[in-house]
C-alpha positions in Angstrom: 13.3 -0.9 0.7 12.0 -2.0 4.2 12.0 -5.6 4.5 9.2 -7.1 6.0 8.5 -10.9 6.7 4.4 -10.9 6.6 1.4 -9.0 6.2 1.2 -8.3 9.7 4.3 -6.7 9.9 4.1 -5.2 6.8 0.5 -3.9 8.1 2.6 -2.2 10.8 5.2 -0.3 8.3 2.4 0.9 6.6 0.8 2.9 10.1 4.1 4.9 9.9 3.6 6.7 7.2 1.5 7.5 4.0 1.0 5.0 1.6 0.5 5.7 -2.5 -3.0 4.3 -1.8 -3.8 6.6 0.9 -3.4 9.8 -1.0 -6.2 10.3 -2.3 -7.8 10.3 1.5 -5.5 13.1 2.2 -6.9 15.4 -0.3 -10.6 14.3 0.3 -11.2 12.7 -3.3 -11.5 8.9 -1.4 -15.1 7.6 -1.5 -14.6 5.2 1.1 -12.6 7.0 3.8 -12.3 10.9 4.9 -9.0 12.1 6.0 -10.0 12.3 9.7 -10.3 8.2 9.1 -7.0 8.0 8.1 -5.8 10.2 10.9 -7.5 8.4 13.5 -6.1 4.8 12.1 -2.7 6.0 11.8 -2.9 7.6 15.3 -4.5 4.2 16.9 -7.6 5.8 17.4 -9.6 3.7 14.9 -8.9 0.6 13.3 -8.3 -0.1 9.8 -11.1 -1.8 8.3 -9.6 -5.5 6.6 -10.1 -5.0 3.3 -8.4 -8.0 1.9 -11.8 -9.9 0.6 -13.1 -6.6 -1.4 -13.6 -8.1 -4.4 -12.0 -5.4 -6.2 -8.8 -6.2 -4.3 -8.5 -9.4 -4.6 -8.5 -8.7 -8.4 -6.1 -6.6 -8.3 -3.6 -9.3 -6.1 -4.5 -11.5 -9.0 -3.7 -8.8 -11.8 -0.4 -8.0 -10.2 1.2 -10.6 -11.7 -0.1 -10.0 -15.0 0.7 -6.4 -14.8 4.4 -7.0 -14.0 4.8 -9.1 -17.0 3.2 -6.5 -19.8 5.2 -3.7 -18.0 8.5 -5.7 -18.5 7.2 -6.2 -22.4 6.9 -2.4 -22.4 9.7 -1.7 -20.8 12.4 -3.8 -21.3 15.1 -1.5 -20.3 13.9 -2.2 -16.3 14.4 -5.0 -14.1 11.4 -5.6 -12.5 11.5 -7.3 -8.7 8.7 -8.4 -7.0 8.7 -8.5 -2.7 5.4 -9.7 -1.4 5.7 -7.6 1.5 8.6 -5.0 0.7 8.2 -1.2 1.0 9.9 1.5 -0.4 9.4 4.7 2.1 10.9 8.0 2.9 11.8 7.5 6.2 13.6 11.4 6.4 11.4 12.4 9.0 11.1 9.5 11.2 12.1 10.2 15.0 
């Protein structure tokens, strides 16, 4: 897992490669972003819009917590850690 310190370096992690989230961009199912969007942002050609205030994220940084706890109830055979900004990436490629 890369260990990051804050969102802003964790922001910068997430440029070098594709994210879970970012998938669906890839393969042109995303609603709110093509795959030449995400190409341009991870290229810095475009910006990433901030999407930290969407209300359907902010619900789901609430819910995380929650989520964690019912999957540990369903799953008590894992140990579950939680890293604010931690990454797990394949970084086999990566000049």
């Amino acid at each position: 897992m890369k260990k990051t310190t804050n969102r802003e370096e964790w922001l910068k992690e997430r440029k070098k490669g594709i994210g879970a989230s970012e998938a669906s961009c890839i393969i042109g199912v995303n609603p709110w972003k093509t795959n030449v969007e995400l190409w341009q942002e991870k290229t810095g050609q475009r910006e990433a819009e901030d999407i930290g205030d969407k209300d359907c994220v902010m619900y789901g940084k609430k819910a995380e917590e929650l989520v964690r706890g019912i999957f540990e109830l369903d799953y008590p055979g894992y140990k579950v850690e939680y890293d604010e900004f931690g990454m797990i990436a394949n970084r086999l490629n990566e000049p």
